[in-house]
Rosetta silent file (secondary structure, phi, psi, omega in degrees, C-alpha in Angstrom):
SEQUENCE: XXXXXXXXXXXXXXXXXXXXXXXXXXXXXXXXXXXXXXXXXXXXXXXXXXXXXXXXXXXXXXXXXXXXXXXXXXXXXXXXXXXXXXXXXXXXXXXXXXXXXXXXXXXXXXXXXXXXXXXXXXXXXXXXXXXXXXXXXXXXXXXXXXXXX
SCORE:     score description
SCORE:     0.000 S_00000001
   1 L     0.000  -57.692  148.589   -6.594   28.358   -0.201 S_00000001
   2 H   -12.269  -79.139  170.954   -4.730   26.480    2.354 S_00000001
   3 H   -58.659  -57.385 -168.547   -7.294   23.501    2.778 S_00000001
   4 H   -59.648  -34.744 -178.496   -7.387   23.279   -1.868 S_00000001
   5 H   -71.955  -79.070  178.303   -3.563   22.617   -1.019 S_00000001
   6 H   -13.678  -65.136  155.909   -3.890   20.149    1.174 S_00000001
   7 H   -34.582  -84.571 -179.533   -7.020   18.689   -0.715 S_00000001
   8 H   -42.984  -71.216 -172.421   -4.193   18.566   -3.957 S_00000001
   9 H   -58.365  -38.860  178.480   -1.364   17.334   -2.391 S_00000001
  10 H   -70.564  -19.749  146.638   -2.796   14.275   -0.236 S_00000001
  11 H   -50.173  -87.331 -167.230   -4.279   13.161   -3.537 S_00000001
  12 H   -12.351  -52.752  176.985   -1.297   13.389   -4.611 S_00000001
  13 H   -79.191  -33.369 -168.917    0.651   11.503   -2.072 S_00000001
  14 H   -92.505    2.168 -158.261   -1.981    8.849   -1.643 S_00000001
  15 H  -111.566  -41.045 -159.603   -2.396    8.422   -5.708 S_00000001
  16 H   -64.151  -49.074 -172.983    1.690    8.146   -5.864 S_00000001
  17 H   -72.397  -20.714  160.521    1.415    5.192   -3.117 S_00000001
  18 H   -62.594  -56.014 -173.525   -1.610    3.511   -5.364 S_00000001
  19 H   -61.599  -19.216  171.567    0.782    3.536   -8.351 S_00000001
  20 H   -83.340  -74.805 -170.091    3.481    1.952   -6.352 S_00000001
  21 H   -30.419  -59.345 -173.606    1.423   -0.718   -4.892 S_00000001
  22 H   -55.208  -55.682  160.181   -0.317   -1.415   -8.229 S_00000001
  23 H    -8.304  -61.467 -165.576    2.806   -1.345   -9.496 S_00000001
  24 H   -68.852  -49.287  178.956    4.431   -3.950   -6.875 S_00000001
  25 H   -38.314  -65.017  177.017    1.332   -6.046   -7.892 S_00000001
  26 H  -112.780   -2.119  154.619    0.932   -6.131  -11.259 S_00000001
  27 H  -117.165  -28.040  178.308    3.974   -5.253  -12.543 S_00000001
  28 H   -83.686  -50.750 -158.605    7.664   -6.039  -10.309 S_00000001
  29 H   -55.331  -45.121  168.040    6.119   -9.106   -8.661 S_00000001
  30 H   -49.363  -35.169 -160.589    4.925  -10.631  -12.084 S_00000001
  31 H  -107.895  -10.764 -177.703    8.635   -9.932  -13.326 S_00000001
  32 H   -83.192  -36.725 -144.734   10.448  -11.414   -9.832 S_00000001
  33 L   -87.495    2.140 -178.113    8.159  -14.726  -10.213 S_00000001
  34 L  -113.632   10.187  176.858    9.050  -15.363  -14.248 S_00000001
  35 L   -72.028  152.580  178.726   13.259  -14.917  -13.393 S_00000001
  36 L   -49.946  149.492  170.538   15.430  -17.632  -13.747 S_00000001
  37 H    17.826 -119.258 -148.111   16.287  -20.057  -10.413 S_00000001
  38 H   -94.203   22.795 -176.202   16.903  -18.206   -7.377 S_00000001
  39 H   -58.913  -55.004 -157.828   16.667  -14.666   -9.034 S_00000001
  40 L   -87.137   -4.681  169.344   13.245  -14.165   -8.322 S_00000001
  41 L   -86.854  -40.272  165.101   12.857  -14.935   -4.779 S_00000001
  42 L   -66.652    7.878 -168.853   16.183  -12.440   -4.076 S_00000001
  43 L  -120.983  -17.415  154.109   14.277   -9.955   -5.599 S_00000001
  44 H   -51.071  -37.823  165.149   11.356  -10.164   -3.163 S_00000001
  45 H   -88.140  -32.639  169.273   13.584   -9.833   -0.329 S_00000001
  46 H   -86.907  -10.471  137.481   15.133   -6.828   -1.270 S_00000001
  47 H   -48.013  -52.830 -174.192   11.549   -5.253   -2.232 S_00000001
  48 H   -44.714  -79.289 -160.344   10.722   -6.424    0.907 S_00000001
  49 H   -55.708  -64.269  166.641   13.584   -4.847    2.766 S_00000001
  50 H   -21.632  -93.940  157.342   13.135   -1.832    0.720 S_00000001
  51 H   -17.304  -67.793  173.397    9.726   -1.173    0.315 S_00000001
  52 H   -53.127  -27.523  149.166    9.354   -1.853    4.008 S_00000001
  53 H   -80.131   -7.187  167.904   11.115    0.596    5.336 S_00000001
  54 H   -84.245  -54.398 -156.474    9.416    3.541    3.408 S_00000001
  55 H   -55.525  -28.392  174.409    5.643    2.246    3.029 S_00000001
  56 H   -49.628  -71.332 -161.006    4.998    2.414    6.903 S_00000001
  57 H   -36.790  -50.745  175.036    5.875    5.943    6.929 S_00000001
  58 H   -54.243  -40.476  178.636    3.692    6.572    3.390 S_00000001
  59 H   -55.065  -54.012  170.515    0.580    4.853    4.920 S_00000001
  60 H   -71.418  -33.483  165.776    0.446    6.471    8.088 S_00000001
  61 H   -48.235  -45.600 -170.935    1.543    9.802    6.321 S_00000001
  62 H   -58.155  -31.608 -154.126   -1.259    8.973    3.897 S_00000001
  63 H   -78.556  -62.001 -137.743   -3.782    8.058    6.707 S_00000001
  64 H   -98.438    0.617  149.271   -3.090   11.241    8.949 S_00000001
  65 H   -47.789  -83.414 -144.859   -3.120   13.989    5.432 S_00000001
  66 H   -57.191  -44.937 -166.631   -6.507   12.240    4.645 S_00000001
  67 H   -81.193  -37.642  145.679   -7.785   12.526    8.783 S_00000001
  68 H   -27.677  -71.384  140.661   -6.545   16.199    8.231 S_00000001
  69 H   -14.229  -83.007 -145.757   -8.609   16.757    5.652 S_00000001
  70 H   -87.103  -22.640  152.740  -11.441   15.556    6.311 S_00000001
  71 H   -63.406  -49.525 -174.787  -11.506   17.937   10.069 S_00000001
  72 H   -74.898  -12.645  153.916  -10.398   20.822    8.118 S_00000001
  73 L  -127.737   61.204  173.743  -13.052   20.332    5.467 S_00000001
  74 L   -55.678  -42.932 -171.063  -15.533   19.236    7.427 S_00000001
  75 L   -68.218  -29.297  153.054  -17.822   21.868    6.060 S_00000001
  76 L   -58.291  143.092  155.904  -17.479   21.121    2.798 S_00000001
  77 L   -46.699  156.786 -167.594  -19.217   18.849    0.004 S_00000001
  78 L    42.410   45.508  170.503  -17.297   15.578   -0.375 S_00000001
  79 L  -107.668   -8.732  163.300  -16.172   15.463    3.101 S_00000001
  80 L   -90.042    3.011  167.553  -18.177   12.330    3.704 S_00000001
  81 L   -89.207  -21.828  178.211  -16.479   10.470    0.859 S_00000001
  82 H   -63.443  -79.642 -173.162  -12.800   11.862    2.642 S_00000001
  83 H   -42.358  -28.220  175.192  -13.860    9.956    5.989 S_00000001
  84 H   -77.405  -52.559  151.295  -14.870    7.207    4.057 S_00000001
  85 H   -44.006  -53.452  166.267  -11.417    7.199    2.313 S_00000001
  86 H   -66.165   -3.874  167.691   -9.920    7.342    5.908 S_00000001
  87 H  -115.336    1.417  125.715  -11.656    4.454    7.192 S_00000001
  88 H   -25.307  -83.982  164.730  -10.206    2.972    3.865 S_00000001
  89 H   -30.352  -63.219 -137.360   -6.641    3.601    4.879 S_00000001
  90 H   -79.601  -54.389  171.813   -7.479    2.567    8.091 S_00000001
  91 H   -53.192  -32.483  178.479   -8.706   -0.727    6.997 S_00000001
  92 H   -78.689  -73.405 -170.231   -5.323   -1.105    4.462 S_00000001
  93 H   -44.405  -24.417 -169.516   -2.892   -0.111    7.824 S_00000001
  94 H  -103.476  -44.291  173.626   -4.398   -2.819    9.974 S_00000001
  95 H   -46.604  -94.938  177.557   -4.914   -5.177    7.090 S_00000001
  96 H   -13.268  -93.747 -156.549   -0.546   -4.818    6.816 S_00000001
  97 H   -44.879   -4.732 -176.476    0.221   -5.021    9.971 S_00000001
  98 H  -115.428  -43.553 -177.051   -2.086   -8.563   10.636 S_00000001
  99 L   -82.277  -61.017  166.256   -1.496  -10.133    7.142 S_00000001
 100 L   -85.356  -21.947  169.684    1.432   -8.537    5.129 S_00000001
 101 H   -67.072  -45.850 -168.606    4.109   -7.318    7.442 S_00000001
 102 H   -77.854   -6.980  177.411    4.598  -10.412    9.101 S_00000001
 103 H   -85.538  -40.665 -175.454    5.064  -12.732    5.649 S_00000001
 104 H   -70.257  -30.230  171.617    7.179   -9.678    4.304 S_00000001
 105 H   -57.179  -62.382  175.471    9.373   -9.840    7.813 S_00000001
 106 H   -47.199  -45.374 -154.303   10.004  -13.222    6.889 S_00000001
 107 H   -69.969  -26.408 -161.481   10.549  -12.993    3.539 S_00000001
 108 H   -71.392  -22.711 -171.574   13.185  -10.244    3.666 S_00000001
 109 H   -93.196    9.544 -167.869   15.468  -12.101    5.573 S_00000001
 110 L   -58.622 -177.549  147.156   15.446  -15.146    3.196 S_00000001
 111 L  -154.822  149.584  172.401   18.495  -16.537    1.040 S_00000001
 112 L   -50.571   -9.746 -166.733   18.294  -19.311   -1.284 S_00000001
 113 L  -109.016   -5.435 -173.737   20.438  -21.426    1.359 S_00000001
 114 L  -142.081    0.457 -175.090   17.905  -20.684    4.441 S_00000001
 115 L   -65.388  147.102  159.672   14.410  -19.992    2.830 S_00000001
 116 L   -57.352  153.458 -179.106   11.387  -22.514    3.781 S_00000001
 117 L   -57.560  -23.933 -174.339   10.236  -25.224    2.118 S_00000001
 118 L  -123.332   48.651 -158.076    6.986  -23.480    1.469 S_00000001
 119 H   -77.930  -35.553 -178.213    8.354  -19.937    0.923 S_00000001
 120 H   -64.757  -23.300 -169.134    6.439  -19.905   -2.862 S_00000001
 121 H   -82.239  -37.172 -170.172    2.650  -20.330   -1.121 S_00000001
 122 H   -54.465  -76.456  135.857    3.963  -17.930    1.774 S_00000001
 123 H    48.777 -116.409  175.393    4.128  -15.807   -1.959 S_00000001
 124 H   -24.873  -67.433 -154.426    1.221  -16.775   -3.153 S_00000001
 125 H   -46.075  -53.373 -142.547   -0.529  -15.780    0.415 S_00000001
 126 H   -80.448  -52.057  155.231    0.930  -12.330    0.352 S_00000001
 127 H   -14.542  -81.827 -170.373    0.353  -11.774   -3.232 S_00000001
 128 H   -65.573  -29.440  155.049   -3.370  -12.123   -2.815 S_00000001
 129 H   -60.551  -38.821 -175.113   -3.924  -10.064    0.522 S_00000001
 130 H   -58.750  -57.106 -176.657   -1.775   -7.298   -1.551 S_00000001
 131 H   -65.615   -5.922  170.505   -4.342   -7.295   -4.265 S_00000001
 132 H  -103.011  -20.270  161.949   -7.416   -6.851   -2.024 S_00000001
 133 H   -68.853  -41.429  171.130   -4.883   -3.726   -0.047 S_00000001
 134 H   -57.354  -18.739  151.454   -4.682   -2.789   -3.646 S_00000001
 135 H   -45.032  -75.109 -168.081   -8.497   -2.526   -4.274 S_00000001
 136 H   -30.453  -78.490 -151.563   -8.831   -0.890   -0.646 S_00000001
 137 H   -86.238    7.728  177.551   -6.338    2.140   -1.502 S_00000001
 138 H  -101.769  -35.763 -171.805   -7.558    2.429   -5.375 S_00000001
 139 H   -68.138  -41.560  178.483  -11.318    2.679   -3.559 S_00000001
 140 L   -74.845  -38.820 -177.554  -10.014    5.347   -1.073 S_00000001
 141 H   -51.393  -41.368  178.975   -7.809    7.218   -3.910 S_00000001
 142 H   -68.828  -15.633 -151.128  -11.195    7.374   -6.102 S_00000001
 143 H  -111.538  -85.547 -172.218  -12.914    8.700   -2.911 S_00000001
 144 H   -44.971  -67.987 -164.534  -10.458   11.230   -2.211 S_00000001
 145 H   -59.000  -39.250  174.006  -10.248   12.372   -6.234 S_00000001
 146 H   -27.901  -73.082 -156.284  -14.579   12.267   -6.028 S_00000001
 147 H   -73.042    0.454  164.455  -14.225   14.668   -3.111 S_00000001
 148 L  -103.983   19.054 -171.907  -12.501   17.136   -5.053 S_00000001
 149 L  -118.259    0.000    0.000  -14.698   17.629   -7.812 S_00000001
């Protein structure tokens, strides 16, 4: 009874943090980059600055539910797709911290008066590692929903 809670809610938590991501992806980012002048770059740093302070906390929350799991139902069918989701996550946490936290560090502190000359490919860069963390944590979420059925 215990472990089926668990099993629900870290779906849960980790399907909420897919929908935000996808979200960041395919829908706020799309809507920062078509704004007028310097609208859409201000709106990137205060995602940034947002975002950035919850999403550690969600990942690693996400990461140690899912590592949780997958000890307490070791014994179960579909506990080798949960470890397989966790070395998902795991692969998304380290993937941040070497690609996107340090372009998102940057970016947050920007203003139109001190931003780089090449702040849209710095963008660009982050943009496309986000859509391959956004595979990664859609692959583990499907993994994770798999192992409860």
């Amino acid at each position: 009874m215990l472990l089926d809670a668990l099993e629900v809610v870290t779906t849960v938590v980790v399907g909420v943090m897919v929908g935000v991501e996808f979200s960041v992806a395919f829908v706020m980012n799309p809507i920062f980059n078509a704004l007028p002048e310097d609208s859409g770059q201000l709106g990137r740093a205060h995602g940034g600055r947002m975002l950035g302070a919850v999403m550690p906390f969600w990942y690693i929350g996400s990461l140690i539910l899912v590592a949780v799991w997958a000890i307490a139902g070791w014994h179960r069918p579909g506990a080798g797709l949960v470890v397989i989701a966790a070395a998902l996550l795991i692969l998304s946490v380290i993937m941040s911290l070497l690609l996107l936290v340090p372009i998102n560090n940057r970016n947050k502190t920007w203003t139109p008066e001190n931003r780089p000359a090449d702040w849209k490919q710095q963008m660009n860069r982050w943009d496309r590692f986000h859509y391959v963390r956004v595979g990664i944590i859609i692959a583990a979420f499907a993994l994770l929903v798999a192992a409860l059925i």
